[in-house]
C-alpha beads as a LAMMPS data file, in Angstrom:
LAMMPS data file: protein, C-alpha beads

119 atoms
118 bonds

1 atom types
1 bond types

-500.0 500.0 xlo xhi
-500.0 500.0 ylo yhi
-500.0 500.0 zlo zhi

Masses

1 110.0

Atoms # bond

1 1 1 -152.240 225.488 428.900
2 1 1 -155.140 226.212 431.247
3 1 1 -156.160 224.246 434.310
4 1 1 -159.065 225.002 436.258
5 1 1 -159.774 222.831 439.475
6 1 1 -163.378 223.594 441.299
7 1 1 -164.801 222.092 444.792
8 1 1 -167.773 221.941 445.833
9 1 1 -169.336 223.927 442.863
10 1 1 -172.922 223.495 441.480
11 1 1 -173.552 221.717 439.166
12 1 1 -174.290 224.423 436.086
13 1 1 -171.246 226.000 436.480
14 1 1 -169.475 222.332 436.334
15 1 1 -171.781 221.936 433.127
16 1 1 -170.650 225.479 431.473
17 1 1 -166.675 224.685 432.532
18 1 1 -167.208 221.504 430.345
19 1 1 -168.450 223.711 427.129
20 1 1 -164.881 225.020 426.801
21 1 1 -162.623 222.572 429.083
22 1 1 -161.867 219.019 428.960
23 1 1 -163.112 217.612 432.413
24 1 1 -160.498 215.410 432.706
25 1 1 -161.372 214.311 436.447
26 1 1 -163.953 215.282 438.482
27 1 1 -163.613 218.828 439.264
28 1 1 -160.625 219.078 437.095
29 1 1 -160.645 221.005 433.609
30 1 1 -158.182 221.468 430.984
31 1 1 -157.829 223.491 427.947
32 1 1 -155.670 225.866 425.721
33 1 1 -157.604 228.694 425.086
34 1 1 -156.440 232.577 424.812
35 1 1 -155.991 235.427 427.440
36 1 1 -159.726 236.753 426.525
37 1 1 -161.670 233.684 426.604
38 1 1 -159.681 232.733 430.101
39 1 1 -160.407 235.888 431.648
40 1 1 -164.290 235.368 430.316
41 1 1 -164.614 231.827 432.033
42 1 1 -162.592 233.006 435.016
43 1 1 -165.843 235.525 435.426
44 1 1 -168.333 233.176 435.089
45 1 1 -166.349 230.804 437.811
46 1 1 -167.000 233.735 439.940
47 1 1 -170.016 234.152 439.398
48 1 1 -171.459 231.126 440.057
49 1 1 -168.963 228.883 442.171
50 1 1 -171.476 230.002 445.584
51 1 1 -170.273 228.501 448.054
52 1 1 -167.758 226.017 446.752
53 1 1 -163.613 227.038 445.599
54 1 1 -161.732 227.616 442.984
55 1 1 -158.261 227.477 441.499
56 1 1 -156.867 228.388 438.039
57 1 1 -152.791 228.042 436.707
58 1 1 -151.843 228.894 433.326
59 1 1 -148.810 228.860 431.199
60 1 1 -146.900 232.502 431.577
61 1 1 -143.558 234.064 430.478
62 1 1 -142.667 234.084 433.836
63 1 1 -139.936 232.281 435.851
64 1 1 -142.035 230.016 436.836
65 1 1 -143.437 229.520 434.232
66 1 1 -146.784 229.950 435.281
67 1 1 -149.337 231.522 437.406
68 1 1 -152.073 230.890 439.028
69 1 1 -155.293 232.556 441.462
70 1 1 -157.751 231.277 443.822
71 1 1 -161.229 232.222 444.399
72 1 1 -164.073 230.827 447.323
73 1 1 -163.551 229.946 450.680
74 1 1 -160.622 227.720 450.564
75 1 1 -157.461 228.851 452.865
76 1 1 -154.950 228.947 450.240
77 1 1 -154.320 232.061 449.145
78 1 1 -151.314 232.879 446.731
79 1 1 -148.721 235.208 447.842
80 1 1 -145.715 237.102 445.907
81 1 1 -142.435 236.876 447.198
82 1 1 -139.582 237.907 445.503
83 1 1 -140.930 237.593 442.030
84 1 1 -142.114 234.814 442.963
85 1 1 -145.819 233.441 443.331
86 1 1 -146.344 231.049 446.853
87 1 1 -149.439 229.681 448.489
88 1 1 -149.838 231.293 451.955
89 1 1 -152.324 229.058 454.901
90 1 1 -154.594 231.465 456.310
91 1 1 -155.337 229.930 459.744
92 1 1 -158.216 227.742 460.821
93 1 1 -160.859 229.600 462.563
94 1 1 -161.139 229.065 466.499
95 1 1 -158.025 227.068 466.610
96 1 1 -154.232 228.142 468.593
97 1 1 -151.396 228.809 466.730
98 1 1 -149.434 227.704 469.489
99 1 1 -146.583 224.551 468.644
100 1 1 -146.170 226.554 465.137
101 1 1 -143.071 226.221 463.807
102 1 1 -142.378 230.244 462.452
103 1 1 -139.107 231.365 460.756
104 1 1 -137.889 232.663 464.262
105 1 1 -138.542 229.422 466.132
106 1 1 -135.495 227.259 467.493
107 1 1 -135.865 223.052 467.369
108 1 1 -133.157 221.206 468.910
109 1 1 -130.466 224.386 468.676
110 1 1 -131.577 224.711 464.744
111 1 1 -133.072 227.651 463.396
112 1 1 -135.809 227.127 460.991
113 1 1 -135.130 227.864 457.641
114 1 1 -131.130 227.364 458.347
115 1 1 -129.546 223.973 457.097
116 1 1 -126.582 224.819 459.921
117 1 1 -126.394 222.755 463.027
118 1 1 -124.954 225.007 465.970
119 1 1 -123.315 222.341 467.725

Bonds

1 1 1 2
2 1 2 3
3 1 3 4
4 1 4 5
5 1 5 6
6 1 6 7
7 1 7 8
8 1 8 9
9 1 9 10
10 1 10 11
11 1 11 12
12 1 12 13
13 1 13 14
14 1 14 15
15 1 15 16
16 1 16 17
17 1 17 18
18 1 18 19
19 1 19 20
20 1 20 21
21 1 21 22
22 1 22 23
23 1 23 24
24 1 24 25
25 1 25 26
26 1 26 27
27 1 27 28
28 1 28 29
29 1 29 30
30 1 30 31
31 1 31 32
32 1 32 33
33 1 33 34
34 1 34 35
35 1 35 36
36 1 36 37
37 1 37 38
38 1 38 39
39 1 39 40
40 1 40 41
41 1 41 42
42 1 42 43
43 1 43 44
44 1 44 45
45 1 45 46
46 1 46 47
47 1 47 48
48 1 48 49
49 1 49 50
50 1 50 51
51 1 51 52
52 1 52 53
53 1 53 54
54 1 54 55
55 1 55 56
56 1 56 57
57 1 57 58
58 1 58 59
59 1 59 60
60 1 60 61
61 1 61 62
62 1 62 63
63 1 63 64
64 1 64 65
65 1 65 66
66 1 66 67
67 1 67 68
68 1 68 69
69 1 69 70
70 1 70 71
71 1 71 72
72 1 72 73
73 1 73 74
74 1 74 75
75 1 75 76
76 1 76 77
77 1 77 78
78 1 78 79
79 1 79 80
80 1 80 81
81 1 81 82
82 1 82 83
83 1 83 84
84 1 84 85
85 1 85 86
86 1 86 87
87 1 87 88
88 1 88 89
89 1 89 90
90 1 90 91
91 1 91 92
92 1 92 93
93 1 93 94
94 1 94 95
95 1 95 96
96 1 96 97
97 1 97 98
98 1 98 99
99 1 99 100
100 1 100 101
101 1 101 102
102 1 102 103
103 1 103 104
104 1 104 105
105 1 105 106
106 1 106 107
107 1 107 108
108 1 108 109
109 1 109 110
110 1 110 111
111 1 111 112
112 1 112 113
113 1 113 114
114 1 114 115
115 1 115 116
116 1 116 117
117 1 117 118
118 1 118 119
């Protein structure tokens, strides 16, 4: 199974994701197609998404099950950890990180991350 989701993208590459994909909503393509052919429309996503984003996730023997990359300007951006694919924020341009909750912060006696009261 391949999913491709794209924002913002022009038109001809929406047109050229729907000669292989199922545009099952807008933006939102679908499809079971093999590692080559992936890879090939992968290329041509970044090649012509401009300005706009891009995500794919596909169906891997992995422990997730599968995996997934990102591609434009969008501020997810998929991290390993552990074996283990995440999406990492980057942060927003020109605004303070301060009142961020980080994995050394205390609220109310409680570290984060910790299910543990210290009463």
């Amino acid at each position: 199974m391949l999913v491709i989701v794209v924002e913002a993208a022009p038109p001809r590459l929406r047109g050229r994701l729907a000669v292989w994909l199922l545009e099952v909503h807008a933006g939102v393509y679908v499809g079971d197609l093999s590692v080559k052919v992936r890879e090939m429309i992968w290329r041509q996503v970044a090649a012509g998404i401009e300005e706009g984003s891009a995500v794919m996730a596909w169906s891997t023997n992995t422990e997730q099950g599968y995996d997934f990359t990102t591609l434009g300007t969008d501020r997810r951006v998929p991290v390993e950890f552990d074996g283990v694919k995440l999406v990492s924020f980057l942060p927003v341009a020109g605004v303070s990180s301060d009142g961020v909750i980080t994995g050394e912060s205390k609220v109310n006696n409680i570290e984060c991350g910790s299910f543990d009261s210290q009463e």
